[in-house]
C-alpha positions as CSV (number, residue, x, y, z in Angstrom):
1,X,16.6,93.5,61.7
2,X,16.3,90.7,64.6
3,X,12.6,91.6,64.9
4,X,12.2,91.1,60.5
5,X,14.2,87.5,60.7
6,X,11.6,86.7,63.7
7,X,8.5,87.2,61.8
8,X,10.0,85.4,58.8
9,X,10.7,82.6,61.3
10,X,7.3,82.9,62.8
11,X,5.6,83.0,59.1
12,X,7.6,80.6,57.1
13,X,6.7,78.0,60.1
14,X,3.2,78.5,59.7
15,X,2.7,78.6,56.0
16,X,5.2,75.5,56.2
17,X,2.8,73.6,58.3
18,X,-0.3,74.6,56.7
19,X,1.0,74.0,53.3
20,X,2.2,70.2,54.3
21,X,-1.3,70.0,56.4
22,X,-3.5,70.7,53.7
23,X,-1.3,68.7,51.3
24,X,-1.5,65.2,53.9
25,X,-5.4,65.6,53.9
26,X,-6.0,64.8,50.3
27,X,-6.4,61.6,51.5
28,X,-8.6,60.3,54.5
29,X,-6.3,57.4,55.3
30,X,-2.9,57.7,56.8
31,X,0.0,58.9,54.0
32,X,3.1,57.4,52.8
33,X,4.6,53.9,52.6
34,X,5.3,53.7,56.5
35,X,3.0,55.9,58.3
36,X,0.8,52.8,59.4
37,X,3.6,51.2,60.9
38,X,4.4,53.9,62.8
39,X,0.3,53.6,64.0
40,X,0.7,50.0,64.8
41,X,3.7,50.6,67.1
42,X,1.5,53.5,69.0
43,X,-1.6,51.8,68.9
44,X,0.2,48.7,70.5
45,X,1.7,50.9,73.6
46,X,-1.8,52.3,74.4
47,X,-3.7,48.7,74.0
48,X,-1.0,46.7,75.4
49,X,1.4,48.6,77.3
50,X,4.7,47.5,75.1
51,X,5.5,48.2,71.6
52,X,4.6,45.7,68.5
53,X,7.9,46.0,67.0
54,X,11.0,46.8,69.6
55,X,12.0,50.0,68.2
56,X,12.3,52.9,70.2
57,X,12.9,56.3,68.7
58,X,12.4,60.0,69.3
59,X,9.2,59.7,67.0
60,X,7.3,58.0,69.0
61,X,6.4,59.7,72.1
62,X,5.9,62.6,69.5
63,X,3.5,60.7,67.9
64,X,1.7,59.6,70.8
65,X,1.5,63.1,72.4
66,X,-0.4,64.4,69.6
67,X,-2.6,61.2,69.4
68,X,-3.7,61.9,72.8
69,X,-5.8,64.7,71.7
70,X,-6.8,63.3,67.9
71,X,-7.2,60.0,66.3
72,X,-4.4,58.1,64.8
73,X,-4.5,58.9,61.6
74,X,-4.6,62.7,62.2
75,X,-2.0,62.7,64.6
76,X,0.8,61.2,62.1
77,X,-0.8,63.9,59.5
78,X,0.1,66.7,62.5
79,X,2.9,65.5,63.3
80,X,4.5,64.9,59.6
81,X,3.1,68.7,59.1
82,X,4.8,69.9,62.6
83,X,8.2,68.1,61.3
84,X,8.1,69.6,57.8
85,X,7.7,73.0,59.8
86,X,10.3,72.9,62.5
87,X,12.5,71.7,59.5
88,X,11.5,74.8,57.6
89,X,12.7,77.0,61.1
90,X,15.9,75.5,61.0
91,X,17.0,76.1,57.6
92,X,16.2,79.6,57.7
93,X,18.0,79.9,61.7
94,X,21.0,78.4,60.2
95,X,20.8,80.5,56.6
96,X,21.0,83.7,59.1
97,X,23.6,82.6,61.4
98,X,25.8,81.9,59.1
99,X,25.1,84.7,56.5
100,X,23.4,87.0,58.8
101,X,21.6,87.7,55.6
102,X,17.8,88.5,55.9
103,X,17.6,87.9,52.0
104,X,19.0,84.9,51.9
105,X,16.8,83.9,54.9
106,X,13.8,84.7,53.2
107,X,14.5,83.3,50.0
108,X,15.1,80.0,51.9
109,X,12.1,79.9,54.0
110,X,9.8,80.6,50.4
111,X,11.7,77.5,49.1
112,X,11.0,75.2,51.8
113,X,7.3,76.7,51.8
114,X,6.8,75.6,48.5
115,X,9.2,72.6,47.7
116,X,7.3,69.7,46.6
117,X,10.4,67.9,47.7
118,X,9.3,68.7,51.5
119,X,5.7,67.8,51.6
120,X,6.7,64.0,49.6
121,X,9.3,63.6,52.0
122,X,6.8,64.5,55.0
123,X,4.1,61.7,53.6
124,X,6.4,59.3,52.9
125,X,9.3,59.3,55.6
126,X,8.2,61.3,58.6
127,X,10.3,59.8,61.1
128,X,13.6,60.1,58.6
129,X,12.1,63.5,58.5
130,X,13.0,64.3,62.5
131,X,16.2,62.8,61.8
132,X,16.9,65.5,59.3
133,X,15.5,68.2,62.2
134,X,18.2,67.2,64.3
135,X,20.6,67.1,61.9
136,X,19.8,70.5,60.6
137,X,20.0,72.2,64.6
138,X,23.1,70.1,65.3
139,X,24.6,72.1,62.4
140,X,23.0,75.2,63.5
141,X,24.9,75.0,67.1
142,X,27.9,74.4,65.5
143,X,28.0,77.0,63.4
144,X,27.7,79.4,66.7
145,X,30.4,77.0,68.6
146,X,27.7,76.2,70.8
147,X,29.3,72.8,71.7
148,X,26.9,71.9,74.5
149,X,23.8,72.2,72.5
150,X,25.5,70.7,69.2
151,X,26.6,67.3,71.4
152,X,23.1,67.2,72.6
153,X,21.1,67.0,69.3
154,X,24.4,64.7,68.3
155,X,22.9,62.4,70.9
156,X,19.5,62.8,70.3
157,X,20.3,62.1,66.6
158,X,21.0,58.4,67.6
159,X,17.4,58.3,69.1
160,X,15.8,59.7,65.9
161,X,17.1,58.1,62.6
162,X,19.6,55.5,61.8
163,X,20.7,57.3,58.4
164,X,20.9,60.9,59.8
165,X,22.6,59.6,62.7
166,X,25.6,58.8,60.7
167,X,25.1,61.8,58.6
168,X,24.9,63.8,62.0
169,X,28.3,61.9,63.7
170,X,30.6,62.4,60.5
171,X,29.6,65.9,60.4
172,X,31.1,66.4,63.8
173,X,34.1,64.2,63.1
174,X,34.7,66.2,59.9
175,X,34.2,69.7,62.1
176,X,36.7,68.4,64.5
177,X,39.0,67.2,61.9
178,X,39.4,69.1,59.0
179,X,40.9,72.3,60.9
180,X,43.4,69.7,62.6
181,X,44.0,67.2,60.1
182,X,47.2,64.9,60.5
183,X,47.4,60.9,61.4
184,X,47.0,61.3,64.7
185,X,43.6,63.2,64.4
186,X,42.5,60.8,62.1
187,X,43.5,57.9,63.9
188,X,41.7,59.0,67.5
189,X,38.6,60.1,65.4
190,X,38.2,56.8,63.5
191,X,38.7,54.6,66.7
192,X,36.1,57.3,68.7
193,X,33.8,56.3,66.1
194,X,34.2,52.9,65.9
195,X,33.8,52.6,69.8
196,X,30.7,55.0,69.5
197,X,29.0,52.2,66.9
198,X,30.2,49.6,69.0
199,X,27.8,50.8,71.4
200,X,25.1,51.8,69.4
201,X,25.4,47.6,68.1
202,X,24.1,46.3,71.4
203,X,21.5,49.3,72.1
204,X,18.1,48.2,71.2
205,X,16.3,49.8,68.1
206,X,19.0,51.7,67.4
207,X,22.4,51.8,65.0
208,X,24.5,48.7,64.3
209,X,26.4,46.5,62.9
210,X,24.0,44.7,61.1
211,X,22.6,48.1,58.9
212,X,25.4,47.4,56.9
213,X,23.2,44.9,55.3
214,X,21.1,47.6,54.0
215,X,23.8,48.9,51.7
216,X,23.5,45.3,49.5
217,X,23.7,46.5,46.0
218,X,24.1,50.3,46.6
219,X,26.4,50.4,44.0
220,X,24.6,49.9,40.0
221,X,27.2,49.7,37.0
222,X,27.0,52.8,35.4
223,X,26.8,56.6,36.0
224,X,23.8,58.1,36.3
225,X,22.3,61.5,36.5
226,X,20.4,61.0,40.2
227,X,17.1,63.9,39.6
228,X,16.8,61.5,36.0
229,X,17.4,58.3,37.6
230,X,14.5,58.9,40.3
231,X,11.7,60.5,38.0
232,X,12.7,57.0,35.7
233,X,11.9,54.9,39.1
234,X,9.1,56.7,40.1
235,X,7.5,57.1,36.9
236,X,8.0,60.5,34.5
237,X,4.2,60.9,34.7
238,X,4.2,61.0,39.1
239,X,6.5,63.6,39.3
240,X,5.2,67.1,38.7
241,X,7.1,69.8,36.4
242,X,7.6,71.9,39.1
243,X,9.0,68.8,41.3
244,X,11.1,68.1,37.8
245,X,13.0,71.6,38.3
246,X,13.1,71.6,41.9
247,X,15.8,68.0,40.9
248,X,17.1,69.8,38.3
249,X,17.7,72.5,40.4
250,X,19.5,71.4,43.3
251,X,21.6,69.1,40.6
252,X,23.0,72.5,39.5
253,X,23.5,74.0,42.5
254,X,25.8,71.3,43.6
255,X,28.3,71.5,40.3
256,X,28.2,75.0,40.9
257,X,28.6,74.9,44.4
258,X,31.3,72.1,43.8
259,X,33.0,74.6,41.6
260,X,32.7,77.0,44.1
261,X,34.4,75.5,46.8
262,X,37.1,74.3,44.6
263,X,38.2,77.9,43.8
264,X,38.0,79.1,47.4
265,X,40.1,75.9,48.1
266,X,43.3,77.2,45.6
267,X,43.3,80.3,47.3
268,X,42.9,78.7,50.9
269,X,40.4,80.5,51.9
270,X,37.8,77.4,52.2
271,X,35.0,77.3,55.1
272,X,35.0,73.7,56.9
273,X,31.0,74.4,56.8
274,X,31.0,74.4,52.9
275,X,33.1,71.6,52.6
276,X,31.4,69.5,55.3
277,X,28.2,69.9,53.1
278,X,29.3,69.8,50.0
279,X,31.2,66.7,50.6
280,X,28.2,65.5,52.5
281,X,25.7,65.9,49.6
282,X,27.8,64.5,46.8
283,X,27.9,61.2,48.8
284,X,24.5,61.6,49.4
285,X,23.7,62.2,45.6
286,X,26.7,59.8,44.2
287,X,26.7,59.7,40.6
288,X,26.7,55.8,40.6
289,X,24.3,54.8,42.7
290,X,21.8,51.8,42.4
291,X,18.2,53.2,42.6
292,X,15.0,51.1,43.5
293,X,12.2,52.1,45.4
294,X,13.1,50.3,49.0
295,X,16.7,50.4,48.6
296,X,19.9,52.6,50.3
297,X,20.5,54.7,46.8
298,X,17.1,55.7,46.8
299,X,16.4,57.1,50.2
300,X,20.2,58.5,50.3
301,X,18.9,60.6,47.3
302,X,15.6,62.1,49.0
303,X,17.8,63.2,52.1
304,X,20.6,65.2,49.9
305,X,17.4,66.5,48.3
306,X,16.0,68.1,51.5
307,X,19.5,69.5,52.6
308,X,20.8,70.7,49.0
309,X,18.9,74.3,50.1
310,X,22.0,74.5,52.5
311,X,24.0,74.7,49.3
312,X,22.3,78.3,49.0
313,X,24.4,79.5,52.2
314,X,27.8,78.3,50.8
315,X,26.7,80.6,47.2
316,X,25.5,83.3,48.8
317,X,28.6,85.7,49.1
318,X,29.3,84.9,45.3
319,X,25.5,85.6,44.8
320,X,25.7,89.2,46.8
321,X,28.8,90.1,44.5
322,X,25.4,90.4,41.7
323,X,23.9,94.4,41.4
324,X,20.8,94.6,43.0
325,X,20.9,91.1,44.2
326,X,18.5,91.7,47.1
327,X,15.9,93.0,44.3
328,X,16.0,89.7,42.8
329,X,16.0,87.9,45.7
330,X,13.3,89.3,47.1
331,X,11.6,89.0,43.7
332,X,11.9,85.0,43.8
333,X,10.4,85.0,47.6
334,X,7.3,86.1,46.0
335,X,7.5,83.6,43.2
336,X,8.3,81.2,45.3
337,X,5.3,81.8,47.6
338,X,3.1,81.9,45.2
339,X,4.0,79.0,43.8
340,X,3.2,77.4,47.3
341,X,-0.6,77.7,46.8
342,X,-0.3,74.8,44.0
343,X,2.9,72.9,44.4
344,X,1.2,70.9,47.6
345,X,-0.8,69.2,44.7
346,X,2.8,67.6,43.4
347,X,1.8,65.5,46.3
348,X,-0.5,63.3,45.3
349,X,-2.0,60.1,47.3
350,X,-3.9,58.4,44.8
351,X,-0.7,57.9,43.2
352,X,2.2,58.3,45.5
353,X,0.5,56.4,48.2
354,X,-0.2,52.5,48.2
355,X,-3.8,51.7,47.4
356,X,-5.4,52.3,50.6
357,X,-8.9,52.1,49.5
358,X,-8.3,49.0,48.1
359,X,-6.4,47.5,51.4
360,X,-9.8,48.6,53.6
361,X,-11.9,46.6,51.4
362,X,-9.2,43.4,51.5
363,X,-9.3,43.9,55.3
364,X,-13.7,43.7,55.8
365,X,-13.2,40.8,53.7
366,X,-11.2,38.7,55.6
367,X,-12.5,39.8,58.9
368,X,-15.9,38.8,57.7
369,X,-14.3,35.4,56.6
370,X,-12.6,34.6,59.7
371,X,-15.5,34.7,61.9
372,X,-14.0,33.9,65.3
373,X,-11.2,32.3,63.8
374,X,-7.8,34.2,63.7
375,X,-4.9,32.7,62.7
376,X,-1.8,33.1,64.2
377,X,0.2,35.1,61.1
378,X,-0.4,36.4,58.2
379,X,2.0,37.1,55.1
380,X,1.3,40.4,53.4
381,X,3.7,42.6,51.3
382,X,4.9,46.0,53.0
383,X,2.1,48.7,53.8
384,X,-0.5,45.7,53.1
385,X,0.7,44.2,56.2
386,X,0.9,47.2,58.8
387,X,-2.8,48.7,57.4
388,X,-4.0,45.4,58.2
389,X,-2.4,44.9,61.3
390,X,-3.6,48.5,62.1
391,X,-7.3,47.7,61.8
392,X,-7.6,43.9,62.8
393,X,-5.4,43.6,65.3
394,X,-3.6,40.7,64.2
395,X,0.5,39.8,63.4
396,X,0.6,40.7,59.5
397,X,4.0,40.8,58.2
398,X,6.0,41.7,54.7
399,X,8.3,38.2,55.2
400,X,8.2,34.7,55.7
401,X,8.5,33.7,59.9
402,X,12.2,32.6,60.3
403,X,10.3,30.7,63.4
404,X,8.0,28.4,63.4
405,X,4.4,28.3,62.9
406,X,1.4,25.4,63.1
407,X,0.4,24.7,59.2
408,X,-3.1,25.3,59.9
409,X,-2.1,28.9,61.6
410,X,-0.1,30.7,58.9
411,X,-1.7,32.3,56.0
412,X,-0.9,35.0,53.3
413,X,-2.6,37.5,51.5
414,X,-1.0,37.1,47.7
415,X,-0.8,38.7,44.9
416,X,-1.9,37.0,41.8
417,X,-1.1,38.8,38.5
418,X,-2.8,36.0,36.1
419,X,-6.4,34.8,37.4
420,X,-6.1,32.0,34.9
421,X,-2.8,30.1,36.6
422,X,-4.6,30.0,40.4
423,X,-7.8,28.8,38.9
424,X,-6.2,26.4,37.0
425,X,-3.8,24.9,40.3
426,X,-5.4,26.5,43.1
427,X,-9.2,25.2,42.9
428,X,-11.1,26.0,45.3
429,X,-8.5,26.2,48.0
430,X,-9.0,30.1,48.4
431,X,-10.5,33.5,49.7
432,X,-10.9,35.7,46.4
433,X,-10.4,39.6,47.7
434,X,-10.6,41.6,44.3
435,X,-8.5,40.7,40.9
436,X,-5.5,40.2,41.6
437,X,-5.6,39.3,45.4
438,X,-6.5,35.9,47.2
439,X,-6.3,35.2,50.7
440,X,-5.3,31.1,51.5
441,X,-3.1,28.9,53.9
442,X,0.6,29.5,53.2
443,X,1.0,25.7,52.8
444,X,-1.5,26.1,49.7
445,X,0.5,28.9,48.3
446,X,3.4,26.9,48.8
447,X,2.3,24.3,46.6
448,X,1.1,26.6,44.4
449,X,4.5,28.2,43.5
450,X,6.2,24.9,43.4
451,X,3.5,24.2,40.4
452,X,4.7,27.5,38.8
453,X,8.1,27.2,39.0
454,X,8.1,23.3,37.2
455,X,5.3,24.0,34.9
456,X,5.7,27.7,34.1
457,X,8.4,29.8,32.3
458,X,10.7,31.8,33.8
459,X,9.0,35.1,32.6
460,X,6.0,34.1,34.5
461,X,7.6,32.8,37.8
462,X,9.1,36.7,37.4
463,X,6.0,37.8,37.7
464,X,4.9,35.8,41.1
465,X,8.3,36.4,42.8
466,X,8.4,40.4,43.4
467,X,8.0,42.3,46.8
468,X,4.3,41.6,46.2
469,X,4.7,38.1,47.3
470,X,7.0,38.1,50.3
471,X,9.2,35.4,50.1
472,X,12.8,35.9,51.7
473,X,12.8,35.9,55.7
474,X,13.9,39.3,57.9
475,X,17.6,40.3,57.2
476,X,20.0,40.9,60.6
477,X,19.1,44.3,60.7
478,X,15.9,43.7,61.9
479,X,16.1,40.8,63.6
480,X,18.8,42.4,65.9
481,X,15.8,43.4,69.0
């Protein structure tokens, strides 16, 4: 039996990483929202010696391994690949350890093979993505008592990712707790982890304080259904239909599951590992959370999505209770699998991706503009800003400087929606870069939006002021290095 639940490790791991591989390749530019940030801060420590944004985490020595032996943009492909695949590993490690079920292990490792939830999360958030890896161990040590290792990847969380950090710290407080509860447990765990984030506050790059600030308006007015709410946001069309059941899914496996743990709870027979996840989860995937693209409710909803599998652990001994249950589990695996040879394309960069192409051609523009003339900053929204930075070299950013900066030095890349309005105020004061993008001094936009917002209505000033056109300056969370 050890020797099967080795080669499904070894197998699974494989197919995981050739599956995400192939998927990531699509495109010949780097994938996700925040991969070329990552590529800026690597670049910068081999040209300079010191990072461009003080932010030091697990990922990047990772990163800059592998792009020691390939280029840039094929390292954060191999490494967002190796991540999905080591993830992958651990969610069939801990399925078997706790269940010491080779079924249940297998079933597990086909779903991760072919989730379409995996590879998105691998393009988009690769460095959230090792958070989740450490998480996913830490839990795996624990489960075997294996305090010493389980502390360790604690730690190492804290070095990884801020969200799965906290995920990874209140599931060892709960693991501690909940066999022990009373007010004096609960009153030395809450002041441990308060001291533990006092520390973290004055570490740089890492949790604080000031991530608070990143739960503003987590909270919308009215209850949602969290798979519906993110195939709204993301656009019914972008999300494939076997992404669509993947949601719909893992929404039903936690009622069930919820249901599940409820009963075992009356008769006090309730695991602190099912409840620790369960409870976990549901916070992760709270009915009532505000969902937009860049904020908390969003990404809090992609994370429960990765670990809902772990849900399949807490069901299995109600699943086994089923006659010939390992027949139809078995028979899944093999759907599953071969459902892996398409769902990759769920992934898809031309539309899940910014506009890459588009950002190259914005890029040789201005670089063929400036001459030998750089300025000192440039405004540009988010992933506009670190591909440019990537290839030119020079300070792009997704804010407005909350220093200061010589007039004549400061520019922005902006996004015009209606030609007719920056003709008609602009002149000729102006770089055109496609349809809808100029490149001009920031005093000039300036000027510009002060025309819009006294002449204009309030629909079309709307349409200026979005994440397009930065125009709000860093919040505390990043200005904290």
């Amino acid at each position: 039996m050890k020797k099967t639940i080795v080669w499904i490790a070894i197998g699974a791991t494989l197919l995981s990483f050739i599956c995400r591989f192939i998927a990531l390749n699509q495109t010949s530019f780097a994938n996700g929202w925040d991969s070329y940030f990552y590529l800026v801060q690597v670049k910068s420590i081999f040209e300079t010696g010191r990072m461009h944004s003080e932010e030091w985490t697990l990922f990047y020595p990772l990163l800059m391994f592998i792009s020691l032996i390939f280029d840039y943009v094929i390292a954060v492909k191999i490494v967002s690949s190796l991540l999905a695949a080591t993830l992958t590993l651990g969610l069939i490690l801990l399925a078997y350890s706790k269940t010491n079920s080779i079924y249940l292990a297998l079933f597990i490792a086909t779903w991760s093979i072919a989730s379409p939830e995996l590879t998105y999360f691998a393009a988009q958030w690769p460095k959230n993505l090792l958070g989740l890896n450490l998480l996913v161990y830490m839990l795996l040590f624990l489960t075997k008592n294996q305090w010493k290792w389980a502390l360790l990847f604690l730690i190492l969380s804290f070095f990884g990712h801020r969200l799965t950090a906290v995920i990874s710290l209140v599931a060892v407080v709960g693991w501690y707790v909940i066999p022990h509860l009373n007010v004096k447990v609960i009153l030395i765990s809450t002041l441990g982890l308060l001291l533990i984030l006092a520390v973290l506050h004055f570490a740089p790059g890492l949790l604080s304080f000031y991530d608070i600030e990143r739960l503003n308006a987590l909270f919308g007015k009215d209850i949602i259904l969290p798979p519906n709410e993110f195939i709204s946001i993301l656009g019914f069309e972008k999300v494939s239909i076997v992404w669509k059941s993947e949601l719909w899914i893992y929404f039903a496996v936690i009622v069930i599951s919820g249901f599940f743990i409820l009963t075992k709870a009356f008769k006090r027979s309730s695991d602190k590992f099912d409840i620790i996840i369960w409870m976990l989860l549901l916070t992760l995937w709270f009915p009532i959370y505000n969902y937009s693209l860049d904020g908390a409710g969003y990404r809090f909803f992609h994370n429960g999505a990765i670990l809902i599998p772990l849900l399949f652990i807490i069901l299995q001994p109600a699943f086994c209770r089923l006659k010939y249950h390992y027949v139809i589990t078995s028979l899944f695996s093999i759907i599953l699998l071969g459902l892996s040879t398409i769902t990759f394309h769920s992934y898809n960069p031309e539309i899940h991706d910014p506009p890459y192409r588009l950002f190259s051609l914005i890029t040789q523009k201005i670089e063929s503009h400036w001459c030998d003339n750089r300025p000192e900053l440039i405004i540009a929204h988010k992933s506009l800003a670190e591909y440019f930075t990537f290839q030119t070299n020079a300070d792009a950013m997704p804010w407005i400087p909350e220093y200061e900066v010589e007039k004549d030095q400061l520019f922005r890349i902006a996004y015009v929606p209606l030609n007719q309005l920056q003709k008609y105020y602009l002149k000729d004061n102006y770089l055109k870069l496609s349809s809808n993008y100029i490149y001009l001094k920031e005093s000039e936009w300036r000027a510009f939006m002060r025309n819009i917002q006294k002449n204009e209505s309030k629909e079309i000033n709307e349409l200026f002021n979005t994440w397009k056109n930065p125009h709000t300056i860093r919040p505390s969370f990043l200005l904290k290095n």
